[in-house]
N, C-alpha and C positions, 0 to 999 in steps of 0.2 A: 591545537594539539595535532604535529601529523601524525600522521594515518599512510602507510606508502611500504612496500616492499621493492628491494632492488631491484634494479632492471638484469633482467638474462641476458647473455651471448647466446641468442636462439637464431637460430633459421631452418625453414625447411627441408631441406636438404638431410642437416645432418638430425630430426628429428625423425623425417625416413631413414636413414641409416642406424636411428637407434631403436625402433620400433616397424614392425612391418602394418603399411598404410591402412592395407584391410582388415587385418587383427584391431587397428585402432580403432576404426572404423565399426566393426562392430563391437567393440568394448564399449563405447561412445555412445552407441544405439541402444548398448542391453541397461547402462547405468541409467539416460534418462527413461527406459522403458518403465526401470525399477520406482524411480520418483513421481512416474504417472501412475504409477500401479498404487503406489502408497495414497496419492491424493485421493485416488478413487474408490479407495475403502473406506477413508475418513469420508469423505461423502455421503456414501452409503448407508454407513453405520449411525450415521448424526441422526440425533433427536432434534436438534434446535433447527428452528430456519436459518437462520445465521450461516451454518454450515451446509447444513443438505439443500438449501435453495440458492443460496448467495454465494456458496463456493468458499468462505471465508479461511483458507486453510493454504498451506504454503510444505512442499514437501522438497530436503535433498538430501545429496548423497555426499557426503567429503569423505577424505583422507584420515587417516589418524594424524595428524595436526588440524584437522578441521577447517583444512581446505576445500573449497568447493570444485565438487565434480560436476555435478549434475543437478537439474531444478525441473519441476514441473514449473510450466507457468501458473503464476495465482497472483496474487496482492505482490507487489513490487515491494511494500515497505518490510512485507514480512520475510520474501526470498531473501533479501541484501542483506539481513540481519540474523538466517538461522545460523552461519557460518562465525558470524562477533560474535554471538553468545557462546559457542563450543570454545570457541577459542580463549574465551573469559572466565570457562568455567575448567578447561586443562589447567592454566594459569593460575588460577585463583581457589579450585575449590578441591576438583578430582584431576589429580595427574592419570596420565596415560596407563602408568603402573598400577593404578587404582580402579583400575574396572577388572571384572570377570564377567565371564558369558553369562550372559541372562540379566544383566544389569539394565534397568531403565530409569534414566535421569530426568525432571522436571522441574523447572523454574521458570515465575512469572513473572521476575520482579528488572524492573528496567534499572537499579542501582545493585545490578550483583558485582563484583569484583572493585577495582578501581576507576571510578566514575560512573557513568552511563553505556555502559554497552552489554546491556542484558539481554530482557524481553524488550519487546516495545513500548507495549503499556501492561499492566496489570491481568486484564481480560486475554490476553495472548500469550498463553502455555508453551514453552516448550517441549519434547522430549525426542530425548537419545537414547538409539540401542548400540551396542559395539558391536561389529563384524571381528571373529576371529577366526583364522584359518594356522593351525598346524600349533595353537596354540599361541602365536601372534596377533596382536591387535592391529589392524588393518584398512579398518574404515568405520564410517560411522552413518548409519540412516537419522535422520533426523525430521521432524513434522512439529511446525506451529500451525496451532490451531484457536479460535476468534473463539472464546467459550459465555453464554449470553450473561452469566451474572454470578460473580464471584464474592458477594457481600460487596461493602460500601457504601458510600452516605446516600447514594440512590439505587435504584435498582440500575443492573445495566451501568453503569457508574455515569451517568449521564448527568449533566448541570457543571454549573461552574464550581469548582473544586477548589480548593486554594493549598491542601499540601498535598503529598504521594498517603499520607494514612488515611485522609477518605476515599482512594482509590481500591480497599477490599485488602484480602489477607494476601500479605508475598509471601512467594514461597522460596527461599532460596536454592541454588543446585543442589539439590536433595536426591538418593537412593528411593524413588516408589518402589522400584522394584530389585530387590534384590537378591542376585543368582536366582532369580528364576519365581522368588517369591514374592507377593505383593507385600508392602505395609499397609495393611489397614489400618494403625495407628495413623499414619499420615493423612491416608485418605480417608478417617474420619474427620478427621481438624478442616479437610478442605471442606468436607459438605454440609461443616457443620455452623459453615457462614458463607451459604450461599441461600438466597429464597427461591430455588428452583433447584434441590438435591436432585432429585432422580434424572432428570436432563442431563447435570453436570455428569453425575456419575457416571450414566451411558456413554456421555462425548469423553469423561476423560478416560476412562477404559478403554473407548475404543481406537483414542490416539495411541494408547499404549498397545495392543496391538498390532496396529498399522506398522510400527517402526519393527517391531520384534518380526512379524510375517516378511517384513521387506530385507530384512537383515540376508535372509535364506535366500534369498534370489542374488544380493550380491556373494555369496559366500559360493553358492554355484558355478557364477562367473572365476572365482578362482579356484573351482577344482574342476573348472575345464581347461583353465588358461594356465594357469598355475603360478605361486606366488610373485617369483620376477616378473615377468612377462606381463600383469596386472602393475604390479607397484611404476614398471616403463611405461606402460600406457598411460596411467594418473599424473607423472611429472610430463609426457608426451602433451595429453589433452592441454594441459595449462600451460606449457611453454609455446603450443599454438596458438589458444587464444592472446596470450600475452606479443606476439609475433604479429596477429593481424589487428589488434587493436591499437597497437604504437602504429601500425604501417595506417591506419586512418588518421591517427591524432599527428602523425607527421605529416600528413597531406595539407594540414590545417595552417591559416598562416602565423606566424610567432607574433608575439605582441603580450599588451598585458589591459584587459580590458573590465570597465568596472558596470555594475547596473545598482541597483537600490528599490526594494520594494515595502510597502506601506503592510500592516494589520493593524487589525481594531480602530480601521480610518472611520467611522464611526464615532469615535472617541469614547467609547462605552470602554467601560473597566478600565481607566486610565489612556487608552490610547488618544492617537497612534502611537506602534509600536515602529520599527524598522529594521529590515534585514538590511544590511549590506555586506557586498561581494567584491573581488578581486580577482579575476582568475591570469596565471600566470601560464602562457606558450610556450615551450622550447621545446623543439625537438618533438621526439616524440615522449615528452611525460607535458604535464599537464596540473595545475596544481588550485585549486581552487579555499581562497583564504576570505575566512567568514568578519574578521579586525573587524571593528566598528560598529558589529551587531548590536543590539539593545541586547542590557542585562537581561536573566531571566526574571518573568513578573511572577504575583501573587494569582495564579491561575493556571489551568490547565493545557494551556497549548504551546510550553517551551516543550524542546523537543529530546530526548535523549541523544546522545551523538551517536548510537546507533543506525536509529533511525535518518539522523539528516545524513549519513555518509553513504546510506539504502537511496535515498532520495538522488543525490549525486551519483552514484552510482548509474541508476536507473535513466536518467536526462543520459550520460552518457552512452550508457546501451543503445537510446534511442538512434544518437549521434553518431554514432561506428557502425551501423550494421546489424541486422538482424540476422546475419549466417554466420556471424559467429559465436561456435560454441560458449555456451555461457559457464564460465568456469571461474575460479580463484584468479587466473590468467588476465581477465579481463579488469581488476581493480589495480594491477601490478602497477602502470605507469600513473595512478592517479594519488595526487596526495591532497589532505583535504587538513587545512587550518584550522581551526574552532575554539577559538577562547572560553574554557570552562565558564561557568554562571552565567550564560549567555543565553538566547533564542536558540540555540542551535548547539548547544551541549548542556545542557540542566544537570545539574548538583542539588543534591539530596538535601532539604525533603521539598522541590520543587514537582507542583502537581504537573503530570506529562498524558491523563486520559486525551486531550484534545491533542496532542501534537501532530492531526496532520495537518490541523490549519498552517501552521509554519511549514509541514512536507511539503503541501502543493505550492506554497509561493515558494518554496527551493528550487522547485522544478521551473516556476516562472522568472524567477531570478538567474538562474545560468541560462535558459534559453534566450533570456533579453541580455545577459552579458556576452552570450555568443553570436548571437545575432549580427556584431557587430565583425567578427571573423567570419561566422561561415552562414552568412544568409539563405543559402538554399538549402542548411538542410534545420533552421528551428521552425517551431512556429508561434503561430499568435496565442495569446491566453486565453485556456480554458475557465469552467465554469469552476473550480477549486471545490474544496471540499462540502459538501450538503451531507446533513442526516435527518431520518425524518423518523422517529421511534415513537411509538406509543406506548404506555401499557395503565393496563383498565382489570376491572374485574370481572370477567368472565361470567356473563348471568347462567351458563350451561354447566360450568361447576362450580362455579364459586370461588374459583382460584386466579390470581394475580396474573396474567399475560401480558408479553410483548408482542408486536407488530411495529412492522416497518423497513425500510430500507438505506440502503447507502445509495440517495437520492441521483439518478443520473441528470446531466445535463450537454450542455455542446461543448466539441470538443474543437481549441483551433484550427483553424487554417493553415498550410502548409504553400510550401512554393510549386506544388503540385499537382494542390489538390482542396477541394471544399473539407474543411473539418468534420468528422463525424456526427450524427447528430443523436441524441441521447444517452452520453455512456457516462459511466462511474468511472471517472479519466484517472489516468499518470498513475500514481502511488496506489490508487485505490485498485481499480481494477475488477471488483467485484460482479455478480451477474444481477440481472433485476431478477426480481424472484416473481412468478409467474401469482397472478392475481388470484386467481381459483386458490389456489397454497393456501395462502395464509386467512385467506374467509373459511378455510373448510377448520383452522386450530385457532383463529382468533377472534373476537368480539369487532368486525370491523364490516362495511359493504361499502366498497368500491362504486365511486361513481365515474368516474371520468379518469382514465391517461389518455393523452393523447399529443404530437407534437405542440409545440408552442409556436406559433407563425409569427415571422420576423423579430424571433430571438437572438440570430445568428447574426453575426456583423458583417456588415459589406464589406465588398473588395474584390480583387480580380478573382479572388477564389473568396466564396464564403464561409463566415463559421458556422459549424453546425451549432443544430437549435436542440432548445431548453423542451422540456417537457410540463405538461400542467398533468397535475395528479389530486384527484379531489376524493376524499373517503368521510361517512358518515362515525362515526365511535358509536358500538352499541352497549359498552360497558360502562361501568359505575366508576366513578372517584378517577376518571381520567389524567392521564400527564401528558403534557407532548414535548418530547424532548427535541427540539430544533436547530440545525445550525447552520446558517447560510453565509457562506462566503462570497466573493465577487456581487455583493450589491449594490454597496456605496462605491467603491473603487473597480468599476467593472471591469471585463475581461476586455484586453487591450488589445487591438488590432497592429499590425505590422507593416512597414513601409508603405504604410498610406490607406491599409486598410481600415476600416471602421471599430471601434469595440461592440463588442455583444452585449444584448440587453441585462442586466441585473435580477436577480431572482426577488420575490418578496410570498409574503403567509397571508391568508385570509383564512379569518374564522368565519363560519357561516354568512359564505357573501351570497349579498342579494337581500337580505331579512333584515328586519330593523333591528337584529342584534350583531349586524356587520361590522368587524373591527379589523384594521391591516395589525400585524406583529412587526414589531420595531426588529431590526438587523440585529442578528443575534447569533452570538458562538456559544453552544450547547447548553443556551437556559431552557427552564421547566416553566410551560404555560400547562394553568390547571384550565380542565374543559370539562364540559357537562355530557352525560349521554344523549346522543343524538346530534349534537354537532356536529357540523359537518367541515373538518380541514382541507383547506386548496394550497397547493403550493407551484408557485413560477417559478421554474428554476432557468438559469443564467444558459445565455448560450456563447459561441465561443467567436473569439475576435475573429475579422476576417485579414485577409493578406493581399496586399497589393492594393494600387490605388482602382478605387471604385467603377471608374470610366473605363478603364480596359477588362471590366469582366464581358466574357462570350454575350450575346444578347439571346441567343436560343436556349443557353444556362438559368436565366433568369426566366426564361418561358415556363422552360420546364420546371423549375420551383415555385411557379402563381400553377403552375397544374397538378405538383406533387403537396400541395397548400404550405410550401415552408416560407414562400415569402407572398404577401397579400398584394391584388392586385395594386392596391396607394399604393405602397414601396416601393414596387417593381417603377411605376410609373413617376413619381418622387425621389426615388435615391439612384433609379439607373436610368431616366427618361425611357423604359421599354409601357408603350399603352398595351 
């Protein structure tokens, strides 16, 4: 299915002549000011760790067509896709004509309109406020937000799933608020299958504030600027971006080049499954065709085409530039293939909670397909998606709790540069949430993070390393919801460099009731109180062949302890 907008006759020039530079300029500054301001209310205002610790929340600004203006940075898979879902639900649900001031829209449901381009997954709420100035509708704030448990067959919707109806109540682009009023009708239904109402209710209230507060700050912006002079600067910003993103995808060299990547190599739940890609050069557009992907399975990790076009997207971003404005502009030259029923566009009623196990191999798949075009600027494979949840019964009141993370690990190697080393990589992007946090609201004590020494894979530049994270459960009738990717098929190193070590689970190692957990995409291991979970997470390939890394680089990591003296002495002969 493409996915692609026509290419402009833009250039600088006459985009200074249609806009004056510094008015853009700070139109530019004050939209994304608006989009950090939004993120950082929702923040603030969150009950759950999910949000107020982990960041889990994604905020922008578009146009009245629901083009994007402006984004705070957050979760990658959630920025790429607030703007498909407005656009799904002008189309499909509330025309432009259909809104009044005070209107706030929410939907959570990743099959709203025609196919998959909604939410992402079920747990990730949208909502829209409308900006109107002089009685024009004008723009639109928007905020997704990670909300911890929406009903469904698990708490947290965590385990393996097999349709979208054990994934909790959808809610389709629905009116919560309107002209100014709430439904409590609706937002009773919502909290009336959720096992954590008063949390919900607080986050999803105070998503619906964040947009309605943010609305005002752009509505500002046009009765200083005033209506032309705003609506030139929004086609201005986007024909920019679209102007320096072709001018990198044209620097690139033409050709048409393929990669193929493996899940559930495991062979758990029918696997392996298979991506495969095609991406096509010309010029400056770019077009990247999914043909040949595996159908979508009986499980949770096909991906909505929202999502995988967020993903693409996102690799892209990487690959053009970080100074340029991220706007609508920037998806312009890109078109993106994806045969419905597939891994990488799911039809309804295929379960989608898992879909970022398919995002991160997106993001590993066009990097090893570009790899073979523009070498210096991909890199090696990261650690892919990890989640590490629990939830127990709280001996302090008696009530149901989650804990946990969106598990970091290493991140690859570049032609630059050693990989990062412990982060919630690519799509994800989350923050680790500080340890004190979540022992002061949850049933858990923290024994050990700390790095993982010689997780990272060799090469002239190394990948960064894994983390080990080991915590006791002090609550009753335990779950631990797990999910580790890059184990069996580990994170792949690049022109010679090495892959990074595989992540793996231990239950109470050390004790004669030590057990390793078999490779696993979000199954539920029951645990006893007082156990104690360790987890190895995966570190990131490294780049370039191993003999030309620095040898005073290697020093310095046998003294920063990421690579153990064997290694150093074994994989780079440094004693």
């Amino acid at each position: 299915m493409p996915m692609s907008e026509p290419q402009s006759d833009v250039s600088v020039s006459a985009i200074g002549r249609r806009v004056d530079p510094v008015t853009l300029e700070i139109v530019r500054n004050g939209l994304k000011a608006v989009a950090t301001r939004v993120t950082r209310r929702m923040i603030r205002s969150a009950n759950s760790f999910i949000v107020k610790e982990m960041e889990d929340c994604s905020a922008s600004i578009l146009d009245a067509r629901g083009q994007l203006l402006a984004e705070e940075a957050g979760p990658p898979i959630q920025l790429n896709t607030v703007g498909i879902c407005l656009k799904t639900i002008l189309e499909h649900y509330i025309p432009g004509a259909d809104w009044v001031p005070g209107d706030v829209v929410i939907t959570n449901d990743p099959y709203a309109g025609d196919g998959s381009l909604g939410a992402t997954h079920t747990n990730d709420y949208l909502a829209f406020f409308p900006c109107f100035c002089d009685g024009e509708l004008v723009a639109f704030t928007g905020l997704m937000v990670h909300h911890m448990d929406i009903g469904g067959m698990n708490m947290a919707n965590r385990g393996w799933g097999t349709e979208i109806f054990q994934e909790g109540v959808r809610i389709p682009p629905l009116k919560v608020v309107k002209a100014g009023v709430l439904d409590r009708d609706l937002l009773a239904v919502i909290l009336r299958n959720t096992r954590t109402p008063e949390m919900l209710e607080n986050d999803l209230l105070a998503q619906i504030s964040s947009v309605q507060v943010a609305a005002q700050d752009v509505i500002g912006l046009f009765q200083k600027y005033g209506t032309d002079t705003m609506k030139d600067c929004f086609g201005a910003l986007i024909d920019y971006s679209e102007l320096r993103t072709r001018s990198e995808i044209a620097a690139m060299p033409d050709g048409t080049f393929f990669h193929e990547e493996p899940l559930l190599d495991d062979g758990a739940q029918g696997g392996p499954f298979h991506l495969r890609l095609k991406v096509i050069k010309n010029g400056s557009d770019i077009c990247f065709d999914f043909t040949g992907t595996d159908k979508q399975i009986s499980g949770p990790i096909n991906s909505p085409l929202a999502t995988t076009l967020a993903a693409v997207y996102y690799v892209m971003r990487c690959l053009t530039g970080s100074g340029i404005p991220s706007t609508e502009g920037c998806k312009r030259p890109i078109t993106v293939i994806a045969p419905p029923g597939t891994l990488v566009n799911a039809r309804s009623p295929a379960a989608v909670y898992q879909r970022m196990i398919v995002c991160h191999t997106i993001v590993d798949l066009v990097m090893g397909a570009l790899s073979q075009a523009v070498p210096e600027r991909v890199m090696a494979d990261s650690c892919g998606c990890l989640y590490n949840f629990t939830y127990a019964t709280d001996p302090r009141s008696g009530l149901r709790n989650m804990f946990g993370e969106v598990v970091p690990g290493g991140i690859g190697a570049t032609a630059t540069g050693d990989g990062m080393e412990v982060m919630a990589c690519h799509v994800t992007n989350c923050h680790i949430p500080p340890i004190e946090a979540i022992e002061m609201e949850s049933p858990v004590l923290y024994l050990r993070r700390e790095m993982r020494c010689d997780s990272g894979g060799a090469g002239r530049f190394r990948g960064g390393v894994g983390q080990v994270l080991a915590y006791r459960v002090l609550g009753a009738d335990a779950k631990l919801h797990h999910t580790s990717q890059k184990s069996v098929s580990l994170p792949q190193g690049v022109f010679g460099g090495a892959p990074g070590d595989g992540g793996h689970w231990v239950i109470n190692e050390g004790t004669p009731s030590h057990r390793v957990l078999a490779f696993a995409i979000g199954d539920i291991e029951s645990i006893r109180a007082g156990d104690v979970v360790t987890h190895y997470t995966p570190g990131g390939g490294g780049y370039g062949a191993v003999a030309e890394r620095d040898l005073l680089a290697v020093q310095r990591d046998v003294r920063n302890g990421l690579v153990s003296a064997g290694a150093a002495a074994s994989t780079y002969g440094v004693a």
